[in-house]
C-alpha positions, -999 to +999 in steps of 0.1 A: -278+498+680-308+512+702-283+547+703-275+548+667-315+545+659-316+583+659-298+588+634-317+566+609-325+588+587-331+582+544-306+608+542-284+588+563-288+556+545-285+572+512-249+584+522-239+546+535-251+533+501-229+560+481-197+549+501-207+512+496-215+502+531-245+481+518-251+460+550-254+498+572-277+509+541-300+483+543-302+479+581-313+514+581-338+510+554-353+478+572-358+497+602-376+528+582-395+501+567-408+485+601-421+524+606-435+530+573-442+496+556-465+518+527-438+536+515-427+518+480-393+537+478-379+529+508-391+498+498-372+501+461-343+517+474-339+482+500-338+460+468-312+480+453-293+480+482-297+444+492-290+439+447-256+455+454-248+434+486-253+402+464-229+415+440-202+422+463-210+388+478-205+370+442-171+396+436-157+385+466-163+348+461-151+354+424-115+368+442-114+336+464-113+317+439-085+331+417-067+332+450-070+297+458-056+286+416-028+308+429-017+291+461-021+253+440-001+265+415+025+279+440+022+245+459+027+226+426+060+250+417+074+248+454+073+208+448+089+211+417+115+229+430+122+206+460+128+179+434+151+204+415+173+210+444+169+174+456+185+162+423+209+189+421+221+175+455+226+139+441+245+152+411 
């Protein structure tokens, strides 16, 4: 990280926000921050940044969950069709 420091520019952080790599965004603007506490839109644009982080948190939680319906639903059709084929067997 200590290399990559020189790079940590407002600019720079700007541009990992507007690809949507929040975590880099906001790593960058904590460490302007810790050089210029005063400044209120470094300060703003941290909020935002860390806002959009929490909503990719909640989307991704959001996907889990319609993921795990699917694999019960696929559990509960797999064992349906065991019986199926089970009974065709005895028949």
């Amino acid at each position: 990280m200590s290399g990559e420091i020189g790079i940590y520019t407002e600019t720079m952080a700007k541009v990992y926000a507007a690809q949507g790599h929040w975590e880099k965004a906001a790593e960058i603007y904590r460490h302007l921050l810790t050089e210029a506490p005063a400044r209120k839109e470094l300060v703003d644009a941290l909020a935002e940044v860390e806002k959009s982080i929490g909503k990719e948190s909640h989307k991704d939680s959001e996907q889990l969950v319609l993921l795990f319906r699917e694999w019960i639903q696929l559990v509960f059709k797999r064992e349906k069709l065991n019986k199926l084929r089970n009974l065709k067997e005895k028949i």
